[in-house]
MARLO-603009 format. One record per atom (N, C-alpha, C, O, CB): residue number from 1; residue in three letters; x, y, z. Coordinates in steps of 0.05 Angstrom, whole numbers. Glycine has a CB too. Layout:
REM residues N
NUM:ala:X:Y:Z
...
//
This chain:
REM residues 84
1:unk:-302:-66:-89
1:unk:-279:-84:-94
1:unk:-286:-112:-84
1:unk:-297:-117:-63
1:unk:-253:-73:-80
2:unk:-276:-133:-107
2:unk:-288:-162:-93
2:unk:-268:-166:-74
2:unk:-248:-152:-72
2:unk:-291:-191:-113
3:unk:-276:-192:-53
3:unk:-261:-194:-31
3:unk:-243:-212:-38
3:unk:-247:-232:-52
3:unk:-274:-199:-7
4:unk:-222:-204:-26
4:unk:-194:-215:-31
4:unk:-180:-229:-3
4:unk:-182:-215:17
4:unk:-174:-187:-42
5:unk:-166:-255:1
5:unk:-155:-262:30
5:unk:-131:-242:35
5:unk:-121:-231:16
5:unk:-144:-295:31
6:unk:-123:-238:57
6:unk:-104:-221:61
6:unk:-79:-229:58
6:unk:-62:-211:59
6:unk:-105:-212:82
7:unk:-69:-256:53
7:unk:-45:-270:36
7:unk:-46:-261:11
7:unk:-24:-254:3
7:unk:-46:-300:33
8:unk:-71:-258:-8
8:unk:-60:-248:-36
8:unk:-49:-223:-38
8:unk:-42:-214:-60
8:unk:-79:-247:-56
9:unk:-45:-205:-10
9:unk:-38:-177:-14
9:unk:-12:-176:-17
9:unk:4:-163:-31
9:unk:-45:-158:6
10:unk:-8:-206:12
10:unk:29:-197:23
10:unk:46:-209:1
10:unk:43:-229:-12
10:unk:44:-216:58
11:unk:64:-189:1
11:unk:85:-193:-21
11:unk:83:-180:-53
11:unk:100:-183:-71
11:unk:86:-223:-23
12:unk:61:-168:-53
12:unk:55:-162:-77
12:unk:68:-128:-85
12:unk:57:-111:-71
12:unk:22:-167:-79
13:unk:91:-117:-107
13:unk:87:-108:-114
13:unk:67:-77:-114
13:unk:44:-79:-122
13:unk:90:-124:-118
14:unk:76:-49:-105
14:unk:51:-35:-102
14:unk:72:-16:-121
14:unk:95:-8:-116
14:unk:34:-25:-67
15:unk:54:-13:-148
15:unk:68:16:-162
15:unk:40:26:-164
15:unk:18:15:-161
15:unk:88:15:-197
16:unk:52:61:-172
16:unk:31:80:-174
16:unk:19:76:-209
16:unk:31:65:-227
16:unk:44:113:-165
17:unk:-14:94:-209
17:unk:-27:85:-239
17:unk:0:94:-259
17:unk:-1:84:-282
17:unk:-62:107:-249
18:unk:20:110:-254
18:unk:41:120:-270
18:unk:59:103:-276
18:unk:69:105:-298
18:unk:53:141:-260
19:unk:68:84:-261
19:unk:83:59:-266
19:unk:109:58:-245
19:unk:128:42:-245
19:unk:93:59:-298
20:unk:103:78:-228
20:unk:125:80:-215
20:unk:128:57:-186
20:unk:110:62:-170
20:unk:125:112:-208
21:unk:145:36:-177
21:unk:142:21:-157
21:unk:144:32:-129
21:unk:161:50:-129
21:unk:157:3:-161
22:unk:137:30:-111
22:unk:135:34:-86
22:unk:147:15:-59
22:unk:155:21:-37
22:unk:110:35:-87
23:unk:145:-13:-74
23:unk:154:-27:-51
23:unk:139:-43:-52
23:unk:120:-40:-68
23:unk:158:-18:-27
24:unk:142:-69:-31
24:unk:116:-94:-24
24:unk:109:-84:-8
24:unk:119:-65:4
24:unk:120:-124:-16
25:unk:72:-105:0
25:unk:51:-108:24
25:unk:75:-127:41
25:unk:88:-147:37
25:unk:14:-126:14
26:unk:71:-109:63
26:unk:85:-130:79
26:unk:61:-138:107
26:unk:61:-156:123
26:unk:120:-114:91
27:unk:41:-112:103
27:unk:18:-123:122
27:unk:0:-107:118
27:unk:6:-89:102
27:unk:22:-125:152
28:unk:-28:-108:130
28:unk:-47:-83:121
28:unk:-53:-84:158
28:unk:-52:-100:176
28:unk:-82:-92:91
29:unk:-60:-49:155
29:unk:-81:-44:186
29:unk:-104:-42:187
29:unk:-115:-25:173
29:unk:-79:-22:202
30:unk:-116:-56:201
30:unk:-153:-46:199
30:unk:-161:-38:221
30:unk:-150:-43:242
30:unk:-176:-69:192
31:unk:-186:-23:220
31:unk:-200:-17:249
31:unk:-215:-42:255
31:unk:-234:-53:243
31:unk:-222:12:250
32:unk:-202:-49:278
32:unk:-214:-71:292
32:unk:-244:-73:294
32:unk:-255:-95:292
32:unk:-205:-72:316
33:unk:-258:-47:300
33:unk:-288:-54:309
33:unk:-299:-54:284
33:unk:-321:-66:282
33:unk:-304:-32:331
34:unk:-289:-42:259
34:unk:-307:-42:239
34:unk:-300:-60:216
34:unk:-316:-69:199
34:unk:-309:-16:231
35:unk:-267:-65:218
35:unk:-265:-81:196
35:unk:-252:-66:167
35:unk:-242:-75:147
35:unk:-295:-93:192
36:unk:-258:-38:174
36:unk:-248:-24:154
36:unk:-208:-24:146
36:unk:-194:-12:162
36:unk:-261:4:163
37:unk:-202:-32:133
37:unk:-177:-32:115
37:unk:-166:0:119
37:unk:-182:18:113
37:unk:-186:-41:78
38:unk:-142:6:130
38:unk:-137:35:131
38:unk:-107:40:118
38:unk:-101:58:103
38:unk:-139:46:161
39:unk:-89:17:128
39:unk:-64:27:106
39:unk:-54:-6:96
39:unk:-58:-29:105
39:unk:-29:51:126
40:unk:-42:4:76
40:unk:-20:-25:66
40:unk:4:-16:77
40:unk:12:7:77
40:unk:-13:-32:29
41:unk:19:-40:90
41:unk:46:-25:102
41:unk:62:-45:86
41:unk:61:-69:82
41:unk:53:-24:141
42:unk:84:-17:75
42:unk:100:-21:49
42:unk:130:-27:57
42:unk:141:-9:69
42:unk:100:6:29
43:unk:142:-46:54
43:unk:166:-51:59
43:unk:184:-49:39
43:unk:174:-43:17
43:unk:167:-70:69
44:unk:211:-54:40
44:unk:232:-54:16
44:unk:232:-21:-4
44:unk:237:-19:-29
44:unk:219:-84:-7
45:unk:229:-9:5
45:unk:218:18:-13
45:unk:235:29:-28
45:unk:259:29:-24
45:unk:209:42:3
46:unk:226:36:-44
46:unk:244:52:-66
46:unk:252:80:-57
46:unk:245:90:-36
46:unk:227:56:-93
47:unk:268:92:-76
47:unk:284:123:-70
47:unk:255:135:-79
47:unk:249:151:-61
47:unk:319:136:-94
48:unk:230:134:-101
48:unk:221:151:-103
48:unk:193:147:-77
48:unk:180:167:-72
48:unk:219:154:-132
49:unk:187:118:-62
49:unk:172:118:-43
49:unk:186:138:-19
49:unk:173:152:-4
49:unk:166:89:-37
50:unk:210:135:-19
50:unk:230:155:3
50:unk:224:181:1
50:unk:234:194:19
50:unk:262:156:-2
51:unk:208:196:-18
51:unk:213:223:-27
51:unk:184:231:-22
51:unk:178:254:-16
51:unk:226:228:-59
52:unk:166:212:-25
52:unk:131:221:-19
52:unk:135:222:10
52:unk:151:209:23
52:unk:102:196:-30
53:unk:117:238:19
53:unk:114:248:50
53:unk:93:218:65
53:unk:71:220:76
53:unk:93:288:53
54:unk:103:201:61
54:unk:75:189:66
54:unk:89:186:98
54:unk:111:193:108
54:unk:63:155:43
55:unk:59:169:111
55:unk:66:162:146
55:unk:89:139:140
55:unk:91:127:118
55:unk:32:146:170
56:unk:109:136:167
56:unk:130:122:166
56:unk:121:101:191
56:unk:111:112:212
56:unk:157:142:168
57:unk:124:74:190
57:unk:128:62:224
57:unk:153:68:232
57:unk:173:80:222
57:unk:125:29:229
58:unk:149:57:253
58:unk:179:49:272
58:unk:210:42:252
58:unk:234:47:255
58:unk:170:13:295
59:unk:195:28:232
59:unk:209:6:221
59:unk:222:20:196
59:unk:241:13:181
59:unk:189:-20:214
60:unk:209:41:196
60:unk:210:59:173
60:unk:205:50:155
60:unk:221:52:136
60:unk:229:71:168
61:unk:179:33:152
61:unk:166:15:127
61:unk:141:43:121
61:unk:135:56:141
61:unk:148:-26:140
62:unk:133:48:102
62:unk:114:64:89
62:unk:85:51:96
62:unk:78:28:99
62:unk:121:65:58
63:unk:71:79:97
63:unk:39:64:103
63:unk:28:80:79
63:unk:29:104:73
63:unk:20:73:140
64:unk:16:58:67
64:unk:-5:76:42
64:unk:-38:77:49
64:unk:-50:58:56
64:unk:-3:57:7
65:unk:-48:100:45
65:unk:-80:96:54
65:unk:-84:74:31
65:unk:-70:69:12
65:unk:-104:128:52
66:unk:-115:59:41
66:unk:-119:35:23
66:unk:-140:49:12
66:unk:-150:37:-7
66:unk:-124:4:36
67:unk:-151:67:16
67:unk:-170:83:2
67:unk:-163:95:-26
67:unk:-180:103:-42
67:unk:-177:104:20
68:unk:-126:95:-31
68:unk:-109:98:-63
68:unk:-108:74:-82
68:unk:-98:72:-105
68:unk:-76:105:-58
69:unk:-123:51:-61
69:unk:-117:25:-80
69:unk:-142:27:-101
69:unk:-166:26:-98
69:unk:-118:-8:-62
70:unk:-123:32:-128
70:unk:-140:24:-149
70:unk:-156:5:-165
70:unk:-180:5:-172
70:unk:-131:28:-159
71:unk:-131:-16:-169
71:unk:-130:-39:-168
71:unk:-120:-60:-156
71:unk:-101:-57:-141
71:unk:-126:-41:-181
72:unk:-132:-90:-160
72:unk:-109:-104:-146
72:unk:-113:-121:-168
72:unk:-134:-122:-180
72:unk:-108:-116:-114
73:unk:-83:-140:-174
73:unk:-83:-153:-196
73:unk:-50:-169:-188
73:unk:-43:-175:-165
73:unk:-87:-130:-225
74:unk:-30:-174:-217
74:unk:-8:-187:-208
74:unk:7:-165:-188
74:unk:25:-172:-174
74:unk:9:-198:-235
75:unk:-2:-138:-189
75:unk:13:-120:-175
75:unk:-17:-105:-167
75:unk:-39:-107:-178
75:unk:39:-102:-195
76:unk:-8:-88:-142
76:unk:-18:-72:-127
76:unk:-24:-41:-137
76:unk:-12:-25:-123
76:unk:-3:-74:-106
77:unk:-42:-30:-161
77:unk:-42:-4:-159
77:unk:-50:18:-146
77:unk:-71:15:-135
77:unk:-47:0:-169
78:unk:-38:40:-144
78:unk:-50:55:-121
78:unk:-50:91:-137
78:unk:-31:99:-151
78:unk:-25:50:-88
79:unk:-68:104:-132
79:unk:-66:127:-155
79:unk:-47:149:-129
79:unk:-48:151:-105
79:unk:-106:143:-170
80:unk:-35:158:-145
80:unk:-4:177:-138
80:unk:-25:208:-123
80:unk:-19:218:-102
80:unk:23:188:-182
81:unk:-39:215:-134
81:unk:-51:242:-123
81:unk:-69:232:-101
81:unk:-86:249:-96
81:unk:-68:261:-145
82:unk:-71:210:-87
82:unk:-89:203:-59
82:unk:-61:197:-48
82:unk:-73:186:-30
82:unk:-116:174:-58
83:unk:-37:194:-42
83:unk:-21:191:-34
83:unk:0:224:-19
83:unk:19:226:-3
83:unk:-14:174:-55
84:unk:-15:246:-34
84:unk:0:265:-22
84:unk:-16:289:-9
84:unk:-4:307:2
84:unk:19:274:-41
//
């Protein structure tokens, strides 16, 4: 994946390859020593992001592994079967 600043993430849109929306990037987590990207944390969420088992914060904002990101483009895709 080409490299992207971490402003083009926030705010964007994340539906699944099915078309279904999920909610916005409201931040991503990485492992500090390596640099590696581990979740997008999803805010504003929908009833059907409410219903996937995904990890929850504090905030009860959704964490998606970033290892489901398909694409990135005007919206955030993420494939639905790495998510459960």
């Amino acid at each position: 994946m080409e490299k992207r600043s971490f402003k083009s993430f926030l705010g964007k849109q994340v539906v699944t390859k099915e078309g279904k929306k999920l909610g916005l990037v409201k931040d991503i987590t990485f492992e500090s020593r390596t640099g590696e990207l581990i979740h997008l944390v999803i805010k504003d969420l929908t009833t059907y992001t409410a219903n996937l088992s995904l990890e929850k914060t504090k905030e009860k904002e959704a964490l998606v592994p970033y290892n489901s990101v398909i694409a990135v483009g005007d919206f955030i895709v993420v494939s639905e079967e790495d998510l459960m």
